[in-house]
Every structure is written in C-alpha cells, then in structure tokens.
C-alpha positions in Angstrom: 87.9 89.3 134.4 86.8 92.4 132.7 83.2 93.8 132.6 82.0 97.1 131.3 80.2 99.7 133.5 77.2 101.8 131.3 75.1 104.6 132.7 72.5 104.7 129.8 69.9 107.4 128.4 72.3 108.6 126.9 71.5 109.5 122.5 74.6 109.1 120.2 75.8 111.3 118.1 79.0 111.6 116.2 80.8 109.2 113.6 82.1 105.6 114.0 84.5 103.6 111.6 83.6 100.7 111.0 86.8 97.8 111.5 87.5 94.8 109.1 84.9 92.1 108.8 85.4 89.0 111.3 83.7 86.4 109.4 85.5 87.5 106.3 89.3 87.8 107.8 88.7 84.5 109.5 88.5 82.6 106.3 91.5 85.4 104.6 93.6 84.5 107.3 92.8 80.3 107.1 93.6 81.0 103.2 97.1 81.9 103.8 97.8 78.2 104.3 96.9 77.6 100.6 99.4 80.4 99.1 102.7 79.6 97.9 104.3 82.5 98.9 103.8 85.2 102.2 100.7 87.0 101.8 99.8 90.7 103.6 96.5 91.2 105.0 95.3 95.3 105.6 92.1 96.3 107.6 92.4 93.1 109.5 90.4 93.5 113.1 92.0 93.4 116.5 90.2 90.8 118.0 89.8 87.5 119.6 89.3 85.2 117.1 91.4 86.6 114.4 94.2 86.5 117.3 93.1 83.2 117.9 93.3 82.2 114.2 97.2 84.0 113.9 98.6 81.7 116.8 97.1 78.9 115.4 99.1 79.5 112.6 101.9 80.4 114.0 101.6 77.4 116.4 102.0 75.3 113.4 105.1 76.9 112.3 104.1 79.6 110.1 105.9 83.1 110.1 103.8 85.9 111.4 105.1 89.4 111.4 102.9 92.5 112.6 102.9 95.7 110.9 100.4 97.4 112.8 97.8 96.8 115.1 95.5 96.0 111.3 97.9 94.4 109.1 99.9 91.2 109.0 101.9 89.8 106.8 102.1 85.7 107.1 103.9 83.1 105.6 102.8 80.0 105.9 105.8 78.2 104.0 106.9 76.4 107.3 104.0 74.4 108.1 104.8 70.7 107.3 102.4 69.1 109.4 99.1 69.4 109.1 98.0 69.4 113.0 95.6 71.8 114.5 96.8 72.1 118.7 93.5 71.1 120.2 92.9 74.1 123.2 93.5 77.1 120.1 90.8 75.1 117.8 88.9 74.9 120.9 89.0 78.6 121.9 87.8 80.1 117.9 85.0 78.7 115.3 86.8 80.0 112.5 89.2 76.6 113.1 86.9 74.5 111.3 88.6 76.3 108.2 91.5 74.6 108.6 90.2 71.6 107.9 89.4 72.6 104.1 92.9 74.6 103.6 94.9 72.2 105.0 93.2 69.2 103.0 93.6 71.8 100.2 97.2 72.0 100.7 98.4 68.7 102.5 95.6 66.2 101.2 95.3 65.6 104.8 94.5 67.3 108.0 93.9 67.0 111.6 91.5 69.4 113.5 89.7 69.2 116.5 86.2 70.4 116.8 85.6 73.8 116.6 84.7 76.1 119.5 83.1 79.5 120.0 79.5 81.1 121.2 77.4 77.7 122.2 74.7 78.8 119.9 73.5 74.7 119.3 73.9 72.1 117.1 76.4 73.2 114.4 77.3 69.9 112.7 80.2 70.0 109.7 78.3 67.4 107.8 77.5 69.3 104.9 81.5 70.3 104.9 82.4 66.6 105.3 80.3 65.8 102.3 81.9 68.0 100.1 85.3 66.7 101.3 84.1 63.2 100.5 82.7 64.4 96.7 86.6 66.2 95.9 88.3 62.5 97.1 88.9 62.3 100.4 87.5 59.9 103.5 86.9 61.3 106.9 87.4 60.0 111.0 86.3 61.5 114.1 87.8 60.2 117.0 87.7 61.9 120.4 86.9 65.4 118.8 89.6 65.5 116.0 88.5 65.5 112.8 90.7 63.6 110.3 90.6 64.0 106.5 93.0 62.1 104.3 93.3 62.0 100.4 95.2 60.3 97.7 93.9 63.0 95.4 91.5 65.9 94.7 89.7 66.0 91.9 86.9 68.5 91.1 83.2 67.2 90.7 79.4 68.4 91.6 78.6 69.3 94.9 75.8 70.4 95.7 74.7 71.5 99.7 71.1 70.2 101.0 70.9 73.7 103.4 72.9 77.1 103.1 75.7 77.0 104.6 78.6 79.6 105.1 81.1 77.2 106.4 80.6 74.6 104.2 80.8 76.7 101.2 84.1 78.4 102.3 85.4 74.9 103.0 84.2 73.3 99.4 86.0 76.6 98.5 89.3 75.9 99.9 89.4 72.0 99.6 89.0 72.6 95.3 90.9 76.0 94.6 94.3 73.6 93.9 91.9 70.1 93.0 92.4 68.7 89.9 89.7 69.8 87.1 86.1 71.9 88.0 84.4 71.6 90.9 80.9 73.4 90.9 79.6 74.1 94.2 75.6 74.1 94.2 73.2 75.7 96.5 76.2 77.5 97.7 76.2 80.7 100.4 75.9 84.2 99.3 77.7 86.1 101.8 79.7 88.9 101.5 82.7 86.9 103.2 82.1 84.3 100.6 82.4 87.0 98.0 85.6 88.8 99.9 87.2 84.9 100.0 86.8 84.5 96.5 88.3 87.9 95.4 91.2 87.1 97.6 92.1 83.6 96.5 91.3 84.9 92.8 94.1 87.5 93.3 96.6 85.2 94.2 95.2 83.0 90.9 92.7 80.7 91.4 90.0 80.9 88.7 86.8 81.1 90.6 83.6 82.5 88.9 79.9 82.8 90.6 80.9 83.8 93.8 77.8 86.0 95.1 75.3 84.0 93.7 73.9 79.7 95.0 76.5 78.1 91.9 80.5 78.6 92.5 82.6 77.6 89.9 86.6 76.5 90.8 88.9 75.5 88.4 92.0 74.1 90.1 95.3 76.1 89.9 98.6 74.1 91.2 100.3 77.4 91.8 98.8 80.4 94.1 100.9 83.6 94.5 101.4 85.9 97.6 99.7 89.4 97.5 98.8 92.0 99.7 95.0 92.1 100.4 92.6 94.5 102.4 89.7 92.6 104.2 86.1 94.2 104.0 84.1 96.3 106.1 82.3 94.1 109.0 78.6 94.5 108.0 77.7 92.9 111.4 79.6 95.7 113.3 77.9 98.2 111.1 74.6 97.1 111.7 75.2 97.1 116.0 75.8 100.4 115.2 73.1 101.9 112.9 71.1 99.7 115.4 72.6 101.4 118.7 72.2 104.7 117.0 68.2 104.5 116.4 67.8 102.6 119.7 69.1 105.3 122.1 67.3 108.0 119.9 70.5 109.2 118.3 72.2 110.3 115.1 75.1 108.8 114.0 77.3 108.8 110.8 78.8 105.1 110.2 81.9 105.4 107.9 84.5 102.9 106.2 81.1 100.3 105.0 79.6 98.9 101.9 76.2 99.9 101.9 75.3 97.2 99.4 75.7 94.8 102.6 74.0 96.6 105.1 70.3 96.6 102.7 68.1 93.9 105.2 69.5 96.0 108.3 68.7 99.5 106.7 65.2 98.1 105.4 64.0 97.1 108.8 65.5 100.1 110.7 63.1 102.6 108.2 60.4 100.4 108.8 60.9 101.0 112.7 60.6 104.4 112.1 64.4 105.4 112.1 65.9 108.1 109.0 68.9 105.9 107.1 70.5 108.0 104.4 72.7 106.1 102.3 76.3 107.4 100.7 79.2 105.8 98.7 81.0 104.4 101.9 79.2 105.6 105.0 75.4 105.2 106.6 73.5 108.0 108.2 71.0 106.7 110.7 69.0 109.1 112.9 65.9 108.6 115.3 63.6 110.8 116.9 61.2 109.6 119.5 59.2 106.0 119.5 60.1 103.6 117.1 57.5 101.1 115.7 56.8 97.6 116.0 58.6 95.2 113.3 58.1 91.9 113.0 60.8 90.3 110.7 62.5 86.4 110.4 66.5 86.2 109.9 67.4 84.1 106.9 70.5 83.6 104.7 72.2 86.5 102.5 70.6 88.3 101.7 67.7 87.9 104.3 68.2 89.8 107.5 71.3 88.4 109.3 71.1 86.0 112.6 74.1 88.0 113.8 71.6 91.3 113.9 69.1 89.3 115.5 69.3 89.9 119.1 70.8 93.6 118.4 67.9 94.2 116.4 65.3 92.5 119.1 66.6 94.5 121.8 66.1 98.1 120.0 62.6 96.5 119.5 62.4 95.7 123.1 61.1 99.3 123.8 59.1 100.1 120.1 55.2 101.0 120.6 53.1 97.4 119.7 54.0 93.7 119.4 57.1 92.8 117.7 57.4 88.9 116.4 60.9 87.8 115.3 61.5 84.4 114.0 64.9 82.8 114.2 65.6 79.0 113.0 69.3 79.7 112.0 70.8 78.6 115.5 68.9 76.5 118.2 70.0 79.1 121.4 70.3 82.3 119.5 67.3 83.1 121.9 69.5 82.6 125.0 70.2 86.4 126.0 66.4 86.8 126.3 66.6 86.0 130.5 69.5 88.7 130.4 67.1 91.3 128.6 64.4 90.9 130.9 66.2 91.7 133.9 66.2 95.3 132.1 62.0 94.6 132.4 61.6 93.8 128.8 58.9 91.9 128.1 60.0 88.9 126.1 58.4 85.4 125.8 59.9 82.5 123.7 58.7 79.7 122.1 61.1 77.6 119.8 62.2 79.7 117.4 60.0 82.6 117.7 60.3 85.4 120.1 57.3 87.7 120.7 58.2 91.0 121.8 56.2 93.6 123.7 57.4 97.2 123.6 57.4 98.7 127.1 58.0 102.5 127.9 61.4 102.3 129.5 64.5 99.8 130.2 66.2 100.1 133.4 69.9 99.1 134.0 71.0 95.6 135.4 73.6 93.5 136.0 74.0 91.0 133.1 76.2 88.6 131.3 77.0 88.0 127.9 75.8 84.8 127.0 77.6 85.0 123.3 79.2 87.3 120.8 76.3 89.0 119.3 74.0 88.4 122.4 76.6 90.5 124.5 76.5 93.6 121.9 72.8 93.2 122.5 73.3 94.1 125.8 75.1 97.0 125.5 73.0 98.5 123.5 70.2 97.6 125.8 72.9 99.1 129.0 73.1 102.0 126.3 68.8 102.5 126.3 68.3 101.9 130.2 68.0 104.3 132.6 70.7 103.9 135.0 73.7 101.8 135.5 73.7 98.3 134.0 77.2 96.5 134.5 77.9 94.1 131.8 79.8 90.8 132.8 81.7 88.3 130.7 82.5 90.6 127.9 85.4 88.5 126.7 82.4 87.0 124.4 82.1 90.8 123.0 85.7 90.8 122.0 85.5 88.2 120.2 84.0 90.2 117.3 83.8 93.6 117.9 87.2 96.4 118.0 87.8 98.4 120.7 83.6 98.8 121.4 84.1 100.8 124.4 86.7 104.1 122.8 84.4 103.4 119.9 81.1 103.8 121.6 82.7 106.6 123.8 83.5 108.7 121.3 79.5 108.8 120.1 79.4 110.2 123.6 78.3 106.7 125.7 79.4 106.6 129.3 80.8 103.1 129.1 83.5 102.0 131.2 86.1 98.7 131.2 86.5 97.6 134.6 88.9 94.9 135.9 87.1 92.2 138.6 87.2 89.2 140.3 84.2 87.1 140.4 84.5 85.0 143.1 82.4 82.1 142.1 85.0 81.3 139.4 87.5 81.0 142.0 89.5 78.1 143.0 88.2 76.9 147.1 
C-alpha cells in the first residue's frame, strides 16, 4: 500500500500541465473496438483506469503496442468474442462502455457490472433502453450484462435524465446501425464532444454533438486514425482549486478554457484572480476567500467531480457556504475525513452546509473515492502540519503523476510505501 505524506501551509506557485482527459480517453479507448483498422491515441493519461481499460482490451485479444508513456496505438482486429473478464470490468467504470461498442460491433456482448468509486446507485437503465430502441433485448444474470441483436437499426431515443454514459453508449451502439438514430435529451459534455470528433474522424456522420439532440447516421466502414485526447477539465479545476486554496498563484497550461467556465466563475466569486489565455488559466489568491454557495449540475453546470475539491477550499472561506449535490447519493462521503482537519461540515441529504473556520490542521485520512481523495490533498495541502493521506490508489485512478506534479508548484508531498496491518491476512 502506498500513502502520501503532506506537510501543508505551504502557497503554490509555478506552472502545471494539465494531462489527457480520463472520462474522455475512457470512451476513445472503448471506441477502438468499433474501428476497422488500428487506431493511435496521443495525450492519453497514465493512469488506473485507462490501464485498466488497455488490458481489458488486450485481454480480449486485441493488439496493444506502447509508444510512450501517452500514446498507444491499438488494434482491435483480433477480438472475436465478445466477453468482458469479470475482475478487469470490476476494477474500472469506464467498462460499462463496452457494452455499447461491442453491441456496436458484434450485435452482442457480455459485460459484467461495472466497478469504480462506490458513489451510489448508478443504474444502466437509461443505457439499456436505448439498446432496446436500436434492436436489441437485454439479461442480467449474476452481474453480467447480456445484449443480443439480430440487427441495429436507427430510431428515436430519447433519455428521461442526463446521462453521460448513456449518451456515449447510444453513441456507440448506432455509429454502424442501419439508418438515423437521433439521440434526445442527450449529455453535453466535453468527453461527449471529444467522442464524437473521434469516431467522426475515422467516418461516422454524427452532427449535434455539444448540444441535448445527437444525430448518427450509420456507416458500415470506420477507418483507423491517429487521435489526440483533450485536456482533463477535472484535473484542471483540482488545480486552479488547489492554487486559490493554499493562497497561491499558479499558471495551468495544456487546457481549454471553454471547459473550465462553471470552475473559473465560482473561483472569482470566492474571491480568487482567474485570467484567462488561448490554452492556459492563471489563478492567484491573496488572503481570505469568501463564502459561495453553489449546486453541481450537468454540463455546463458546475461539475460533481469539482464538488468536494471545491467544498474543501470552501472549508476555510469567511461565512456560511451551502453546496447542493443530487448527482451521486455518497458524493458527501469524504466529509467525516474533512473534519478530522476540524472543518466544520454538516450534511443533510444532498446538501452540505459549510462553515468557514480560521485554520485546517493536518490528519491522518483516507481516500474514500477518486475525486474525494484529491479533496484531501488539497485540504493536506491548506493544513498546518502533517496530514498522511491513506488509500491513494483511488487518486490514481484519475489523476497523473499528482505528487512530481504538485512538487514542482513547490508542495512538500511525499509517496510512501506501508503496510496496514488490519488488511492483513491472521
């Protein structure tokens, strides 16, 4: 096991570069399934779940070769059946993806349950009923999800909540369906956007990607190409976030500012200076921020992946901050880690109220999920003292190389090896 080591009170300073996007290469990478010939992916991150989304991959017989630690170039010609191995589903969310490429590609598939943070309740039903619209029937039996079709043919789908998944997965299951499929109420992410650009460059004809109605045109024929995945707007936003929080000033480079607008809204009205350029972010803070109340909500509302980043920079503003967040049931779960730092933090459904107090103080804590562990670095970052972060395998997940990152800005972070001995075998 592996934990970092922070002494905070420490203000940033310097520039970061911002890695590829996760929840964009996740979907990139899933797409390679539908190509007809080996595709290359550049500025893809090194990180858990994009690892755990190559050896699925290459588990089911695709080709992977490794240019460097950021690009890949994968052929996904050898995959005949269309099985996802249960423990690699289990260990990434981003395998629920397979289900729509490899229906897509196959008219069938077989993929267990998805895994990753244990945020609540996230059913696939809105994906299974756009499965079901295209021409195929569903199963579940212990955990595997089955699709099977004679045929795909495009028709009107249209979702009864945004959703990200399900969009990507309507996406996938009609780029090669016979006829148009138009995709209503659809997710406006920029991963939704980067997916279409990709699959459109290998020659699908998808328009409206970016705005709530998708249109696909099925293709029978998609071509290999070499692709470069988009700036993480998450990992941006932990950063501009981490900069104002620990009083800092900090020059984020390699992002698209046009995704970063909720983040850089609420930061100036806490109080923090965010200067805006062609492919970099400027933020800079000088003494107390302010209260800010604010409620997460689909692109391009403030993100739920900023939420507890954003809550624990709030954890110390002068006043009463209120943050509502209905997107996940336990995206409230790191709150008992943030008060061992003495925040003062109470929680009621899906609303947290938020008391700024003077100081943080370090603490031992564990990362409860991907974003709630980048929450608590930042809040390791703000205390005075050492705070020893545990469990950061969950960080990993999503974020490059945090620590030489965060170092470089000047943090005294350290990655520790450990054994905890209550995981341990009697």
């Amino acid at each position: 096991m592996e934990k970092f080591i922070i002494k905070g009170g420490k203000p940033l300073h310097g520039e970061v570069v911002i890695s590829g996007a996760k929840n964009a290469a996740v979907a990139v990478v899933a797409a390679t399934i539908l190509s007809d010939q080996p595709c290359v992916l550049e500025n893809v991150p090194e990180i858990r779940d994009i690892n755990a989304c190559v050896k699925i991959l290459y588990e089911m017989g695709a080709s992977i070769k490794i240019i460097d630690k950021n690009t890949i170039r994968i052929d996904t010609r050898g995959i005949t059946d269309p099985v996802v191995p249960y423990e690699l589903a289990r260990a990434c969310r981003g395998s629920s993806y397979f289900l729509g490429t490899l229906l897509g590609r196959f008219h069938k598939a077989d993929v267990p349950m998805p895994g990753g943070c244990d945020l609540g309740d996230r059913p696939i039903d809105q994906h299974l009923k756009a499965f079901n619209i295209l021409g195929a029937t569903h199963t579940i039996d212990g955990g595997v999800v089955s699709l099977r079709a004679d045929s795909l043919v495009g028709s009107q789908i249209y979702f009864d909540i945004v959703t990200v998944g399900g969009t990507i997965n309507a996406m996938f299951a009609a780029v090669k369906a016979d006829g148009l499929t138009v995709i209503e109420n659809a997710a406006k992410e920029p991963q939704i956007v980067d997916l279409a650009n990709f699959l459109n460059s290998m020659g699908a004809d998808i328009m409206g990607a970016g705005t709530d109605v998708i249109k696909i045109r099925g293709v029978k024929y998609l071509k290999g190409v070499t692709y470069g995945i988009i700036p993480d707007p998450i990992e941006a936003g932990t950063y501009m976030v981490a900069a104002a929080a620990t009083k800092g000033d900090v020059v984020i480079k390699g992002v698209i500012p046009k995704h970063l607008e909720s983040i850089t809204d609420k930061l100036r009205k806490a109080g923090a200076t965010v200067e805006e350029f062609d492919e970099a972010i400027h933020v800079k803070a000088e003494g107390r921020l302010m209260k800010t109340s604010f409620k997460t909500m689909p692109h391009p509302g403030f993100p739920t992946d900023m939420q507890p980043q954003f809550s624990t920079m709030l954890s110390t503003a002068d006043g009463v901050s209120v943050v509502t967040d209905s997107i996940f049931d336990n995206r409230f779960r790191y709150v008992n880690e943030l008060r061992r730092f003495g925040a003062e933090v109470t929680v009621e459904g899906t609303t947290a109220v938020i008391q700024g107090v003077d100081e943080l103080k370090g603490a031992t804590v564990k990362a409860t999920d991907l974003r709630a562990g980048a929450a608590l670095v930042i809040a390791g970052l703000m205390a005075n003292g050492t705070t020893v972060v545990e469990d950061i395998y969950h960080i990993e997940r999503g974020y490059e190389n945090i620590d030489d990152k965060l170092r470089a800005l000047g943090a005294d972070i350290e990655r520790v090896n450990y054994y905890d001995k209550s995981r341990m075998a009697v």
